[in-house]
LOZAGU-791920 format. One line per 3 residues: number of its first residue (from 1); for each residue x, y, z of N, C-alpha, C, O. Coordinates in nm, 4 decimals. Last residue first. Layout:
NUM) X Y Z X Y Z X Y Z X Y Z; ...
This chain:
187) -1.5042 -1.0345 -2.3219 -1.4861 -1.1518 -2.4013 -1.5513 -1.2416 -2.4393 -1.5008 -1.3293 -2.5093; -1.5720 -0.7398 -2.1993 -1.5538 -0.8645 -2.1763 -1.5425 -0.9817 -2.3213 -1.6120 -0.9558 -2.4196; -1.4238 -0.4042 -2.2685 -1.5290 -0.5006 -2.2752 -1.4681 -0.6863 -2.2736 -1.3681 -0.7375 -2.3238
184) -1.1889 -0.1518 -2.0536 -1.2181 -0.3357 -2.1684 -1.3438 -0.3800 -2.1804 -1.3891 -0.4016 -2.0680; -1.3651 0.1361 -2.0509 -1.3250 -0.0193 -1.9949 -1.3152 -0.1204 -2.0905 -1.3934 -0.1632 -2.1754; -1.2240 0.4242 -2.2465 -1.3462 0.3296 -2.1869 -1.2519 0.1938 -2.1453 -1.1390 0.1568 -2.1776
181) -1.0192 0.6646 -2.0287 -0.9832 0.5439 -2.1552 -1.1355 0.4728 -2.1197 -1.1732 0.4606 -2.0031; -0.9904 0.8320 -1.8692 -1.0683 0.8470 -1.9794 -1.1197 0.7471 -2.0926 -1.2015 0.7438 -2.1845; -0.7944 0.7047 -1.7268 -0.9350 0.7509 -1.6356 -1.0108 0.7657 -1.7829 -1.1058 0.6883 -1.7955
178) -0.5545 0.7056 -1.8393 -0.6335 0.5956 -1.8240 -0.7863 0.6235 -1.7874 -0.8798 0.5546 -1.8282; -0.4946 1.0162 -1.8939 -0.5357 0.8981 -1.9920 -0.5995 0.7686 -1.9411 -0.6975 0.7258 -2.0021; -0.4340 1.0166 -1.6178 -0.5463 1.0952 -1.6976 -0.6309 1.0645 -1.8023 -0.7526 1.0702 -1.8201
175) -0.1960 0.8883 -1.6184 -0.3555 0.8819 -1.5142 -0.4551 0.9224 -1.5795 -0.5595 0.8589 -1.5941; 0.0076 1.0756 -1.7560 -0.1058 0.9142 -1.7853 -0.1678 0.8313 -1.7246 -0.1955 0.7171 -1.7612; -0.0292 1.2991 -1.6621 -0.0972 1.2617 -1.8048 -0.1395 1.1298 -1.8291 -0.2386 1.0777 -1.8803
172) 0.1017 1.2004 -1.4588 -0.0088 1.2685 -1.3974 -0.1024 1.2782 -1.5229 -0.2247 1.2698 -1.5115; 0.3916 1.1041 -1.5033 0.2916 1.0414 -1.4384 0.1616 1.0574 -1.4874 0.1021 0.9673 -1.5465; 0.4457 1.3475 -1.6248 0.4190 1.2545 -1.7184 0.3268 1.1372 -1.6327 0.2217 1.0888 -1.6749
169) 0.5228 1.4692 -1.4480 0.3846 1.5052 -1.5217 0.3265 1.4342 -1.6049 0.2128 1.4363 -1.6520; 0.6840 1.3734 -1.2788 0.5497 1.3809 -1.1742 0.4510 1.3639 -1.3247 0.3521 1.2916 -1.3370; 0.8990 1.1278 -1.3858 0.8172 1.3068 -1.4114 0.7152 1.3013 -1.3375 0.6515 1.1961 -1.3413
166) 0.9504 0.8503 -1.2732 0.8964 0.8941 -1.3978 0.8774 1.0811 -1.3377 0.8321 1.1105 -1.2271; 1.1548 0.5137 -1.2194 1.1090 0.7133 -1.2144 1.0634 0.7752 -1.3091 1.1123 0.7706 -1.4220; 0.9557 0.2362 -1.2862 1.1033 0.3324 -1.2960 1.0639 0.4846 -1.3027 0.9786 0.5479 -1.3648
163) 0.7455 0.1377 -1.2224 0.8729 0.0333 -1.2297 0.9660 0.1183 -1.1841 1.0397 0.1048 -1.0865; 0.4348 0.1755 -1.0560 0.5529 0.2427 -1.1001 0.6629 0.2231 -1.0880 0.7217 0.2596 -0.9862; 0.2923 -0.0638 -0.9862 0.2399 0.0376 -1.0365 0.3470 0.1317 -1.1906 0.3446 0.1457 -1.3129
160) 0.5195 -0.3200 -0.9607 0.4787 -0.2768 -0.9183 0.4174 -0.1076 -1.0473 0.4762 -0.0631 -1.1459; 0.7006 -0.4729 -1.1616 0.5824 -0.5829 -1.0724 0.5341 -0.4369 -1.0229 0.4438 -0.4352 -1.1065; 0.9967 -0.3396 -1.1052 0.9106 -0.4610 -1.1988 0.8133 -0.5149 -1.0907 0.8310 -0.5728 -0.9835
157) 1.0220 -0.0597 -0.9201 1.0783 -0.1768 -0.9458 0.9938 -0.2334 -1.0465 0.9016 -0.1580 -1.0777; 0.9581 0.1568 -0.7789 0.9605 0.0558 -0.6653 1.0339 -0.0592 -0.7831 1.1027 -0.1475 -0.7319; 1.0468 0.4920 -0.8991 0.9838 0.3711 -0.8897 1.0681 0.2641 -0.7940 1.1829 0.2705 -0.7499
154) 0.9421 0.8321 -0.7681 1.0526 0.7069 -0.7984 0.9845 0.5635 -0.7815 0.9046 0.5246 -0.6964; 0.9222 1.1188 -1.0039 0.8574 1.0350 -0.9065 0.9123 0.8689 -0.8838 0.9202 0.7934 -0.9807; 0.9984 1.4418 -0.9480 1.0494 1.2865 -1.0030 0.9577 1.2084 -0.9334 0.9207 1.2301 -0.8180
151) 0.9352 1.7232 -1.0727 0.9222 1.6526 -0.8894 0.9071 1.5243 -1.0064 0.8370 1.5139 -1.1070; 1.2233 1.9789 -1.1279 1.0954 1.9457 -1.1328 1.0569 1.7993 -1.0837 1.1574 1.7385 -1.0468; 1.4717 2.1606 -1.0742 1.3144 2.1951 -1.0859 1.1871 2.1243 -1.1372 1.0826 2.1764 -1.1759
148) 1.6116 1.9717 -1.0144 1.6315 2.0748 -1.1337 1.5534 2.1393 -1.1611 1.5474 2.1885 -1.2738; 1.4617 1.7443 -0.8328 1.5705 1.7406 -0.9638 1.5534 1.8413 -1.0841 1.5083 1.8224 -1.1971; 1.2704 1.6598 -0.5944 1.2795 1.7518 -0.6734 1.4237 1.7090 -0.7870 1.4555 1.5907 -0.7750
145) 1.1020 1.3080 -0.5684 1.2214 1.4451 -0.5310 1.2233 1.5239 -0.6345 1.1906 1.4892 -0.7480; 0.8550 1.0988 -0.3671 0.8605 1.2192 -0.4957 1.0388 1.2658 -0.4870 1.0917 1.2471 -0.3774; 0.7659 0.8074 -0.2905 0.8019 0.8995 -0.2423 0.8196 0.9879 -0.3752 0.7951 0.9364 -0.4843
142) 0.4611 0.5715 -0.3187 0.5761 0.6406 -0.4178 0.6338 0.8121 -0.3692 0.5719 0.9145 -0.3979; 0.2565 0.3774 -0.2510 0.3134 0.4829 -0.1961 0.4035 0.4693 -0.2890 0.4265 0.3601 -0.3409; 0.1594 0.0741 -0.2907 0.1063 0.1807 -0.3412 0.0963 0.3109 -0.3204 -0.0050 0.3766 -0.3442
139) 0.3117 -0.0903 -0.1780 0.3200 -0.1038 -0.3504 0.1922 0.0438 -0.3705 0.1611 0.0894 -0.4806; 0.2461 -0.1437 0.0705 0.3592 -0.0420 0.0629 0.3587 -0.0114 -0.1228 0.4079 0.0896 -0.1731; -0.0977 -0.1851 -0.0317 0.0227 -0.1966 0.0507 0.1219 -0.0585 0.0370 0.1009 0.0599 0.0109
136) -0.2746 -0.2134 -0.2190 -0.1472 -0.2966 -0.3001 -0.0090 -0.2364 -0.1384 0.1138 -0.2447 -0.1392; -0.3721 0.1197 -0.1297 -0.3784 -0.0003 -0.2243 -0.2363 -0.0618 -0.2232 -0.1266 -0.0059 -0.2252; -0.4545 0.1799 0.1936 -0.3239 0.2319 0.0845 -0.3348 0.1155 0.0253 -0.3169 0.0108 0.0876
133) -0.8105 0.2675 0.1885 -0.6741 0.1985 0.2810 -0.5829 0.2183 0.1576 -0.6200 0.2607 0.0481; -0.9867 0.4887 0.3780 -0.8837 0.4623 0.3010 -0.7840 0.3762 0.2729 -0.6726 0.3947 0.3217; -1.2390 0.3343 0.6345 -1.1618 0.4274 0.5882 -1.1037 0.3497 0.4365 -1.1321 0.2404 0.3874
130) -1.2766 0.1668 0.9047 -1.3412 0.1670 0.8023 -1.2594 0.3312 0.7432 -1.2334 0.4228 0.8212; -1.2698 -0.0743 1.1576 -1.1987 0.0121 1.1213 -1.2007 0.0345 0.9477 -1.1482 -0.0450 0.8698; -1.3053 -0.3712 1.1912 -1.4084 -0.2482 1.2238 -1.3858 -0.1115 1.1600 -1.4796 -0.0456 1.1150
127) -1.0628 -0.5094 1.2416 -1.1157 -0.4599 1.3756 -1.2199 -0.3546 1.3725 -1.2465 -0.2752 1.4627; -0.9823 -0.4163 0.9482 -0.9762 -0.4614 1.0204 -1.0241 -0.4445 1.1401 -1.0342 -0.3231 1.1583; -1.1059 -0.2519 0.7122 -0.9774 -0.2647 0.7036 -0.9768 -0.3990 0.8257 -0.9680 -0.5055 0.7647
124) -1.4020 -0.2300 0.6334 -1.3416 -0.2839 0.7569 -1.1837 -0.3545 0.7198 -1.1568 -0.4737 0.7051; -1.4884 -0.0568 0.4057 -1.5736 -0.0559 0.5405 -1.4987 -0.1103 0.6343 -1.5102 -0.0524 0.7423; -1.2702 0.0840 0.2156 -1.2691 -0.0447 0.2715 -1.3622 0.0436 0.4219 -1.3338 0.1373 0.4965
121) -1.1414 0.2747 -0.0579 -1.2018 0.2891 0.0371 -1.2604 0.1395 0.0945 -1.3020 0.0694 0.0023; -0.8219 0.2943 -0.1898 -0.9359 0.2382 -0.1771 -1.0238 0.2585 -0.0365 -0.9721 0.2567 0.0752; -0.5314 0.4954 -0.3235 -0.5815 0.4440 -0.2292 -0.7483 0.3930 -0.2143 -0.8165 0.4930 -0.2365
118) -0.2070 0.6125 -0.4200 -0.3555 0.4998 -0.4421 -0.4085 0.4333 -0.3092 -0.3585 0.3567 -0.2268; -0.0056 0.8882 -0.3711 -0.0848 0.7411 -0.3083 -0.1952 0.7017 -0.3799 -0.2842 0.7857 -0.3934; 0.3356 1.0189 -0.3977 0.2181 0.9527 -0.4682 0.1039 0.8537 -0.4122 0.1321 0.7339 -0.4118
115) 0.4679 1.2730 -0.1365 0.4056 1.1245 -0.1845 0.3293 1.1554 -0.3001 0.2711 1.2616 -0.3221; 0.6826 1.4547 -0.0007 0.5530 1.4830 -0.1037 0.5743 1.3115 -0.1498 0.6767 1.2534 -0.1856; 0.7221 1.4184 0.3644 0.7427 1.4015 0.2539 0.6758 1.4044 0.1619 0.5664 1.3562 0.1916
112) 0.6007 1.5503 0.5869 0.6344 1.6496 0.5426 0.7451 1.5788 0.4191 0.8369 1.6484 0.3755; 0.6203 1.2834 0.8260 0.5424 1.3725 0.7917 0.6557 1.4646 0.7279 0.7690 1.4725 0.7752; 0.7145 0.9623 0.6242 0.7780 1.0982 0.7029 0.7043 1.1968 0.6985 0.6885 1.2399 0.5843
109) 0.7023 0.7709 0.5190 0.5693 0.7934 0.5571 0.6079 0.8873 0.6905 0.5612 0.8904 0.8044; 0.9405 0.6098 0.3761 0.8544 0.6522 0.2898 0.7512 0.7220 0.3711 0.6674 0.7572 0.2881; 1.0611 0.5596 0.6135 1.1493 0.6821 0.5761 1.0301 0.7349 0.5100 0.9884 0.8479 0.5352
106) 0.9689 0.3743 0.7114 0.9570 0.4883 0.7888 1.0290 0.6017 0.7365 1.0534 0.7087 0.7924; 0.7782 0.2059 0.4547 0.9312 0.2103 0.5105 0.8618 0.3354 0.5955 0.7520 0.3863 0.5732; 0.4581 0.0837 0.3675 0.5457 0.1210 0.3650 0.7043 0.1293 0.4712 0.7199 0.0446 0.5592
103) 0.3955 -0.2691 0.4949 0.4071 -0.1400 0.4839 0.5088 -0.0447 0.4576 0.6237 -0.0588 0.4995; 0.4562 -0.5640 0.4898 0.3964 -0.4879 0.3629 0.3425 -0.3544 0.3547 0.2718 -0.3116 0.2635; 0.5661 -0.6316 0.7156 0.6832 -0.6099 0.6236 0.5685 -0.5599 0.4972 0.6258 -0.5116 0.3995
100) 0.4747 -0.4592 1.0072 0.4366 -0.5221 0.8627 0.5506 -0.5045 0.7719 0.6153 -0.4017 0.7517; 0.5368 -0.4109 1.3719 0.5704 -0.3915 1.1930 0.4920 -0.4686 1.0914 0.4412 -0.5685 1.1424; 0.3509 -0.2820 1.5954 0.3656 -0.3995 1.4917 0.4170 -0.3587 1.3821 0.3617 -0.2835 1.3018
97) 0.3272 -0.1500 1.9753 0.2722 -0.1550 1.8077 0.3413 -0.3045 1.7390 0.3736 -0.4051 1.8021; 0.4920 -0.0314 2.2088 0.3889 -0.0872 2.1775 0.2976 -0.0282 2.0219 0.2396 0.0736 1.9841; 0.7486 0.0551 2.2647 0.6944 -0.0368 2.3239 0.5978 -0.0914 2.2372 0.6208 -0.2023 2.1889
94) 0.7321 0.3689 2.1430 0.8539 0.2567 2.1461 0.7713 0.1192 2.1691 0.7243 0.0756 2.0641; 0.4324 0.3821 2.0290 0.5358 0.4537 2.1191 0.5964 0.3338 2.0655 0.5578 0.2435 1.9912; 0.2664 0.2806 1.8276 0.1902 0.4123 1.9300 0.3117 0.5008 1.9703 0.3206 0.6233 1.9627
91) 0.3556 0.2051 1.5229 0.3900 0.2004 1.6613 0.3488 0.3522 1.7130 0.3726 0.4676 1.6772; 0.2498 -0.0113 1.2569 0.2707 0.1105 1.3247 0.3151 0.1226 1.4613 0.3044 0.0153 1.5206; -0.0363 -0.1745 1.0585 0.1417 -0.1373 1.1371 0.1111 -0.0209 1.1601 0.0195 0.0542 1.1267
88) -0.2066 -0.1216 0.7537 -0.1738 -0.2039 0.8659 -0.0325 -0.2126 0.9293 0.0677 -0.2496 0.8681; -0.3056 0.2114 0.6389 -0.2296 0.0666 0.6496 -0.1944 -0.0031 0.7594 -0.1520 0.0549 0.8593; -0.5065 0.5048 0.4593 -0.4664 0.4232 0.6191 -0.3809 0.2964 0.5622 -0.3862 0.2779 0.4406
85) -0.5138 0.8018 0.4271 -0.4711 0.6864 0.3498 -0.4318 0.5932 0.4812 -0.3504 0.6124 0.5715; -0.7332 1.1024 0.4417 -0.6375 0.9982 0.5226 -0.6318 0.8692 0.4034 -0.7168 0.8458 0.3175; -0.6704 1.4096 0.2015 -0.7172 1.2415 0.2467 -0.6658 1.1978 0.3524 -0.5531 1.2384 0.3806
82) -0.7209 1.7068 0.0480 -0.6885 1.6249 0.1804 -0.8005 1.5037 0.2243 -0.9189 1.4946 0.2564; -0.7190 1.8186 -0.2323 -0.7612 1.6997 -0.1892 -0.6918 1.6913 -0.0566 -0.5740 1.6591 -0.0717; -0.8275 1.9673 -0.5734 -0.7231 1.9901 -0.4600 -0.8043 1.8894 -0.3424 -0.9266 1.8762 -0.3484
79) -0.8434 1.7981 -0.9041 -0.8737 1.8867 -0.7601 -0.7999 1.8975 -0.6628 -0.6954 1.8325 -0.6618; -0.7143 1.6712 -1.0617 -0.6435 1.7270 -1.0082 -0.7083 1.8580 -0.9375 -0.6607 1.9699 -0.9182; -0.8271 1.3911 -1.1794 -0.9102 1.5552 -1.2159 -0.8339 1.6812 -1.1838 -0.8584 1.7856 -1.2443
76) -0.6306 1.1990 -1.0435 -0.7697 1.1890 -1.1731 -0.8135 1.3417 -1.2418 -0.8217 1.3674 -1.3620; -0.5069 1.2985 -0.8735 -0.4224 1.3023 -1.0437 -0.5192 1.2451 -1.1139 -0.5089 1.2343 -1.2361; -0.6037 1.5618 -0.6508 -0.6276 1.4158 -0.7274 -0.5124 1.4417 -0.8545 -0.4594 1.5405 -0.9053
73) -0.2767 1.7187 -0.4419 -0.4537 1.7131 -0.5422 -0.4479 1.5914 -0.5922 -0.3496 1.5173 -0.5947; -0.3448 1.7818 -0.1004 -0.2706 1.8056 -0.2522 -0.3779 1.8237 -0.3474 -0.4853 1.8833 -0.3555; -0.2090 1.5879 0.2209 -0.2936 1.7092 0.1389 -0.2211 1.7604 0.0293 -0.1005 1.7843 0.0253
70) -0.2421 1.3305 0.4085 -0.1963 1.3952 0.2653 -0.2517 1.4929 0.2442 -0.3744 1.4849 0.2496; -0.2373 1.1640 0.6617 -0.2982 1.2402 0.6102 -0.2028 1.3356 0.5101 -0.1049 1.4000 0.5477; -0.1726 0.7963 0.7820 -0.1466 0.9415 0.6789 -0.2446 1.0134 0.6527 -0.3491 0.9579 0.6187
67) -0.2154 0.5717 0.9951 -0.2963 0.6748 0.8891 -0.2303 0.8048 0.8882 -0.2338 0.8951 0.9718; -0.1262 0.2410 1.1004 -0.1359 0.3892 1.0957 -0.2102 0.4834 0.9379 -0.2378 0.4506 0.8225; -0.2407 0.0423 1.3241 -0.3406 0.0629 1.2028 -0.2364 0.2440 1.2058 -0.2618 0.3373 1.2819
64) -0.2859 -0.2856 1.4874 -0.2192 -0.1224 1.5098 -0.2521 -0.1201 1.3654 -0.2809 -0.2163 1.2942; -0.4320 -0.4754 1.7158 -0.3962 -0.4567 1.6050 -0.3653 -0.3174 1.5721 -0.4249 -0.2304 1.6356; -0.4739 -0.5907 1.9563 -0.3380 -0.4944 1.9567 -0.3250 -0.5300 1.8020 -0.2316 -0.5982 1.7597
61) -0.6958 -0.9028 1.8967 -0.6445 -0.7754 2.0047 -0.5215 -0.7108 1.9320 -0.4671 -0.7801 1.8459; -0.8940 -1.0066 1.7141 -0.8089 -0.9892 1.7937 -0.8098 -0.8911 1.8895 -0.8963 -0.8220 1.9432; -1.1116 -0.9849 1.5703 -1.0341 -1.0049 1.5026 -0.8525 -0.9548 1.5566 -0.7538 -0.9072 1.5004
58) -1.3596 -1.0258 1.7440 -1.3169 -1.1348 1.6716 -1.2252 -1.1675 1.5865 -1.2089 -1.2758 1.5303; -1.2850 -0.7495 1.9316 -1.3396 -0.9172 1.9631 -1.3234 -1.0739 1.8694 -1.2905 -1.1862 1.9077; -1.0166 -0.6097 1.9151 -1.1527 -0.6801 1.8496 -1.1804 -0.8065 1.8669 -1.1345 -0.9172 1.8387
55) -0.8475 -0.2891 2.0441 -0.8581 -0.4637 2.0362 -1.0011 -0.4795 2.0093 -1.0906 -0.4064 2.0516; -0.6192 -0.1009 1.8347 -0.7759 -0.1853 1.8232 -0.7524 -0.3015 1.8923 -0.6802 -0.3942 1.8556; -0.4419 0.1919 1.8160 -0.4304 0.0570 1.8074 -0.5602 0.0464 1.8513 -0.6222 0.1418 1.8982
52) -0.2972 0.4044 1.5596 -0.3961 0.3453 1.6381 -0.3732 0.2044 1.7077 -0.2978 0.1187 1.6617; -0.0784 0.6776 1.4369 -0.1502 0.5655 1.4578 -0.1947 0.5014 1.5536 -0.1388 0.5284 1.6600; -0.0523 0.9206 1.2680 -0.1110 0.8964 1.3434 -0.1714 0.7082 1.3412 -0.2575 0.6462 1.2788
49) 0.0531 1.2156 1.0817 0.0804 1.0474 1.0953 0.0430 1.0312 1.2056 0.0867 1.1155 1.2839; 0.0353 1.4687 0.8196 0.0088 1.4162 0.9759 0.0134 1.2831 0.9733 -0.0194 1.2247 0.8701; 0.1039 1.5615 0.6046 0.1036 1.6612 0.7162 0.0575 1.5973 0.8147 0.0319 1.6648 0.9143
46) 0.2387 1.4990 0.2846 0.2498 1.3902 0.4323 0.2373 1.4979 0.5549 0.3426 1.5295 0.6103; 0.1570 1.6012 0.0294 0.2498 1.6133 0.1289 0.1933 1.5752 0.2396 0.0921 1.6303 0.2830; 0.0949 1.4456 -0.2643 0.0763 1.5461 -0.1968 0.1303 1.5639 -0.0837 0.2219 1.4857 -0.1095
43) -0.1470 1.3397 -0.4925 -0.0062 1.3682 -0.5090 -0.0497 1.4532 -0.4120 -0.1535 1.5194 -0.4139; -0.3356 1.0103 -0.5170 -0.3279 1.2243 -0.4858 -0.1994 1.2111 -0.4856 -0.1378 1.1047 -0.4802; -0.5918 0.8489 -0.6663 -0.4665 0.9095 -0.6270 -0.4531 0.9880 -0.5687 -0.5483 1.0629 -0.5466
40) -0.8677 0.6468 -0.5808 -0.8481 0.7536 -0.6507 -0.6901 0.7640 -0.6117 -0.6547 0.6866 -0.5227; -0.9673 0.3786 -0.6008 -1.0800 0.4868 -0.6083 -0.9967 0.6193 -0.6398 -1.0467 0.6999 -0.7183; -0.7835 0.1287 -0.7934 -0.8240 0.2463 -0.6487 -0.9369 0.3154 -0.7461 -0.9750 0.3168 -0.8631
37) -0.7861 -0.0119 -1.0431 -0.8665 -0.0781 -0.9092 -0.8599 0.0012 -0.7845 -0.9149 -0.0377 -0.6815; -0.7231 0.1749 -1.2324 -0.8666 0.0860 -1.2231 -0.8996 0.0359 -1.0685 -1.0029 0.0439 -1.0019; -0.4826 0.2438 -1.1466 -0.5455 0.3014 -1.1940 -0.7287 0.2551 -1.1807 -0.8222 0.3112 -1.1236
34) -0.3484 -0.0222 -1.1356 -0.3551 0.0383 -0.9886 -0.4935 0.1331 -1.0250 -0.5971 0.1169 -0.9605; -0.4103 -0.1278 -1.4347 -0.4568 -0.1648 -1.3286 -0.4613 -0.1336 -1.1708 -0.5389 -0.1868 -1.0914; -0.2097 0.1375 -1.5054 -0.3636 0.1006 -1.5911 -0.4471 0.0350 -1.4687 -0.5307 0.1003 -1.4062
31) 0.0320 0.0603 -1.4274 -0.0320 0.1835 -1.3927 -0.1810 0.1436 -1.4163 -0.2554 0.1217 -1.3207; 0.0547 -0.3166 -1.2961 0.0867 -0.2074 -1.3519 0.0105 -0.1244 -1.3235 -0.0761 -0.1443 -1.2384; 0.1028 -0.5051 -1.0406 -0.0168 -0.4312 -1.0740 0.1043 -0.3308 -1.1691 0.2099 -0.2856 -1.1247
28) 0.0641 -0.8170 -0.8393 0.1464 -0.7403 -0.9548 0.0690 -0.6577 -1.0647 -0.0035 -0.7053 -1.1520; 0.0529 -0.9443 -0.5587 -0.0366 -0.8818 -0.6833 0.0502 -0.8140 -0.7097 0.1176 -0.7500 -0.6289; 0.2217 -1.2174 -0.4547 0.1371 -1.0715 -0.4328 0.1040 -1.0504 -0.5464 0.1223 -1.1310 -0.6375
25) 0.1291 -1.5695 -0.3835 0.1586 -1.4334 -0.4645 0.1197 -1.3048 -0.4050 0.0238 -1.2807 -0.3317; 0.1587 -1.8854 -0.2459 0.0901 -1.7656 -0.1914 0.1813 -1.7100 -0.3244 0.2772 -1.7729 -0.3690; 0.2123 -2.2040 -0.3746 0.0946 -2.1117 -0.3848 0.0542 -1.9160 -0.3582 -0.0283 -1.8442 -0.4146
22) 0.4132 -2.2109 -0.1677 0.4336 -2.2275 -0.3282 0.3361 -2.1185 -0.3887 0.3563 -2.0049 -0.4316; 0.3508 -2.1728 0.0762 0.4510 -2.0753 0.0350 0.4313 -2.0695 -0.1342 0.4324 -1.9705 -0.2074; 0.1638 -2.4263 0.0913 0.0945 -2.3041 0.0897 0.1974 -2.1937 0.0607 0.1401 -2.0963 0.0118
19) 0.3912 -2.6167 0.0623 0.2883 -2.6304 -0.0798 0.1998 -2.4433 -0.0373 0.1835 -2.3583 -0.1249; 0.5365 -2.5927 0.2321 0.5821 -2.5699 0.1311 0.4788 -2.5610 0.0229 0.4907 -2.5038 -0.0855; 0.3638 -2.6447 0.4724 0.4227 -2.4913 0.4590 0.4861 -2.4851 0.3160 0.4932 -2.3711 0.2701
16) 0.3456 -2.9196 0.4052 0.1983 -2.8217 0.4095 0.2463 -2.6731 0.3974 0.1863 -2.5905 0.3286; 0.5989 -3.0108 0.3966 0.5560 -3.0101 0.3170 0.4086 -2.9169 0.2737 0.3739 -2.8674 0.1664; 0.6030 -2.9889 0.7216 0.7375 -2.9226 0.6167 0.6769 -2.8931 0.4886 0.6839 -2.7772 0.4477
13) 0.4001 -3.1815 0.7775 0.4141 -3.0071 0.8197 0.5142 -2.9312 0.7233 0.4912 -2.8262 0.6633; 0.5476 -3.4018 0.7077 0.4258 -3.3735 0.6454 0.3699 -3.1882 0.6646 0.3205 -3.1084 0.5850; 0.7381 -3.4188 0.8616 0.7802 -3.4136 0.7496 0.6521 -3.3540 0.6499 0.6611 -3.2836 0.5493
10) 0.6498 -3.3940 1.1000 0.7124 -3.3095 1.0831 0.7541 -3.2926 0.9490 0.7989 -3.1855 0.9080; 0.5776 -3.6779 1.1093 0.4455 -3.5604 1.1393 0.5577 -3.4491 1.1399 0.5247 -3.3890 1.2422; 0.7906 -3.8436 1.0955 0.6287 -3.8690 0.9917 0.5735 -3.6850 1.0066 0.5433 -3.6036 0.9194
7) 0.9061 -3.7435 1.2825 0.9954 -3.7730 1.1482 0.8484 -3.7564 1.0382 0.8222 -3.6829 0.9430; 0.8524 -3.8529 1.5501 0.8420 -3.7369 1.4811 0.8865 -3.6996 1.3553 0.9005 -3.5776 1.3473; 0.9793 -4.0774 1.6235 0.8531 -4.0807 1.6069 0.7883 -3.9627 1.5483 0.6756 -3.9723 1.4996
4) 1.2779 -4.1401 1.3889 1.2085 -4.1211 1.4974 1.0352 -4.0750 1.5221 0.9742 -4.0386 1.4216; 1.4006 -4.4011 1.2683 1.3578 -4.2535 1.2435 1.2501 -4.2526 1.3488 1.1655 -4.3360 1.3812; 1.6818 -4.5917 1.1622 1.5572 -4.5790 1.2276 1.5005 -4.4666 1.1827 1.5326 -4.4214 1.0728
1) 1.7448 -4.8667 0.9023 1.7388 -4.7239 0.9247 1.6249 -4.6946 1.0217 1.5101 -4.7360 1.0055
């Protein structure tokens, strides 16, 4: 049996992408833990989209960065709240930008849709670029709809914040509850 001179060093590459695929996870966050690990929520309507692009010296060039601006209220305290919520992707124009498959959808980040967002504050999202960033990704947007008079909130599925549609209010009670709840003590 022959095999060619590339056989060795391609087989071993095959195997390096398989062992680091094996290894990679996303984070799988129920409410409690989105809850804990943003700085805060808002429920609220998508009034501006705007995105950027960065070239950085050390962390490239034509990195694109869009940012939502929401205005509403916290579901910690339910002050009234205009945030930017920033994420990686976006497109300036036709031509020029980047998808992320871990950003939200273009449907989810329609100015003048009412959103759920978690979001963290980060000195350097990337290229420097210091702001809000949308926790856990696209996993941490949740579009809203009305139904009968009152605002649904729809889930992404198992593994994420919010599995299955819930009541804005019921949401919004049990934020509330968590925020109050003391912290696990350690073990």
């Amino acid at each position: 049996m022959r095999t060619s001179k590339l056989a060795l060093p391609l087989t071993a590459a095959a195997l390096l992408v398989a062992a680091t695929l094996g290894t990679a996870q996303i984070e799988r966050l129920d409410l409690s833990q989105m809850v804990s690990k943003a700085d805060n929520s808002v429920f609220g309507t998508i009034v501006n989209k705007q995105v950027i692009r960065i070239d950085h010296p050390d962390d490239g060039p034509e990195l694109y960065f869009t940012t939502l601006t929401i205005e509403g209220h916290s579901l910690r305290n339910d002050e009234n709240l205009t945030v930017d919520v920033t994420f990686s992707g976006g497109f300036v124009d036709a031509e020029h930008g980047v998808n992320n498959s871990e950003a939200p959808s273009a449907d989810d980040i329609r100015v003048g849709n009412r959103v759920v967002a978690f979001y963290k504050w980060s000195d350097n999202l990337g290229g420097h670029l210091a702001g809000n960033g949308l926790y856990a990704a696209h996993g941490g947007l949740f579009r809203t709809v009305e139904n009968r008079g009152r605002t649904v909130v729809l889930g992404r599925g198992e593994g994420y914040a919010i599995p299955t549609n819930v009541e804005f209010t019921k949401l919004k009670s049990d934020v509330v509850e968590i925020v109050k709840a003391p912290p696990p003590q350690p073990r």
